[in-house]
C-alpha positions, 0 to 999 in steps of 0.5 A: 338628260344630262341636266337632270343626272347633274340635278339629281346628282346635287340633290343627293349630295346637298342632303348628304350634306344636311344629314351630315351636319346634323350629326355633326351638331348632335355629337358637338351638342353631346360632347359638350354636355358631357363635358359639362356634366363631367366638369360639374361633377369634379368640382362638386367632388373636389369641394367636398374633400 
């Protein structure tokens, strides 16, 4: 008994974590394309003045 509660208990927690990572790498993976886009954009602006 003890070792399934103590299974279940890791099988939730390693899909917690998968989820979470997940995350993780979608925010990092947008953040980094809006920092590029940004960046894009203000050399594109500075190059026309």
């Amino acid at each position: 008994v003890r070792d399934r509660n103590h299974r279940a208990i890791n099988e939730s927690t390693n899909f917690r974590v998968v989820l979470w990572s997940i995350f993780e790498a979608t925010v990092l993976v947008s953040m980094t394309m809006g920092q590029i886009f940004y960046l894009k954009r203000f050399f594109e602006v500075r190059r026309v003045v």
